[in-house]
N, C-alpha and C positions, 0 to 999 in steps of 0.2 A: 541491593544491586545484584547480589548474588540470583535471587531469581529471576531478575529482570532479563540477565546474561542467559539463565537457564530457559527461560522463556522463548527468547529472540534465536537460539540453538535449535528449542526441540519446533518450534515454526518453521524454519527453515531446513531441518531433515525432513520434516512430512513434504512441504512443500517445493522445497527448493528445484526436485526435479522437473515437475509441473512447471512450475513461474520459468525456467529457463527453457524449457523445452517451447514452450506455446504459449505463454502471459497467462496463466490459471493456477490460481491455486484450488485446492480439493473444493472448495463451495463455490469457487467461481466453473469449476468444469459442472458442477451438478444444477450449477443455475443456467447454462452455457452463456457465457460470457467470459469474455477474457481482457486484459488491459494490450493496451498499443499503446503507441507515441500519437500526436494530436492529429499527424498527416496521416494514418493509418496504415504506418510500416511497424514491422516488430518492435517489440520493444526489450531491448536486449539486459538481463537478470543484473549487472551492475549498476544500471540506471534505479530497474524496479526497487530492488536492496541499498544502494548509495541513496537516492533520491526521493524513495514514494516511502520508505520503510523507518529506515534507519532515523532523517529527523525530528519524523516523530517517536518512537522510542527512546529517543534521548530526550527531549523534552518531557513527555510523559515521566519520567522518572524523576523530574523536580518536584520533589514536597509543595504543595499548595497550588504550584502554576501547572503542573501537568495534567491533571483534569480539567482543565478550563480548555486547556490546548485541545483536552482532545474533543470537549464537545463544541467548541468553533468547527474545529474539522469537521464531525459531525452534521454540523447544522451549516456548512455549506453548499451540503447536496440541494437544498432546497433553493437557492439560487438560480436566476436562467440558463447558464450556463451546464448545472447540474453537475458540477465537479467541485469534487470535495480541496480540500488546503494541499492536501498529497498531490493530490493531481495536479494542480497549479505549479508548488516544487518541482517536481518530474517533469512535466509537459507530455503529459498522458490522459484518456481516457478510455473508458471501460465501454466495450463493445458487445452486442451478438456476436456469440462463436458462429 
């Protein structure tokens, strides 16, 4: 738990001013893309953190079921839609900057 905390921490000092500033974090600004809301207005760092982040890190953190969680997630990009389980949560998708 303890790293899981320290994890989800040092993620969001690297990132956190990115994602609230313009929906990017460090590899989403070097690929240029960035996440919005589904109607293509900002998407404001509570939402990204509360919604696209947070429940999965908490899942991910159950012995046995949190690797299954996360390669659903995962293997949702492949769907027509092309939005991953977070993005569903959230009501986001990742754009061209």
């Amino acid at each position: 738990v303890t790293i899981q905390v320290a994890s989800m921490i040092g993620y969001l000092a690297i990132n956190g001013y990115w994602l609230a500033k313009n929906g990017q974090s460090v590899g989403k600004k070097l690929m240029g893309i960035k996440i919005v809301r589904s109607d293509g207005s900002k998407c404001p760092i509570e939402r990204i953190v509360g919604l696209r982040l947070l429940p999965l890190w908490i899942v991910n953190a159950i012995p046995y079921i949190g690797w299954l969680a996360g390669l659903i997630d995962a293997l949702c990009i492949f769907r027509e839609s092309r939005k991953c389980l977070h993005d569903d949560i959230a009501d986001t998708i990742v754009v061209k900057a």
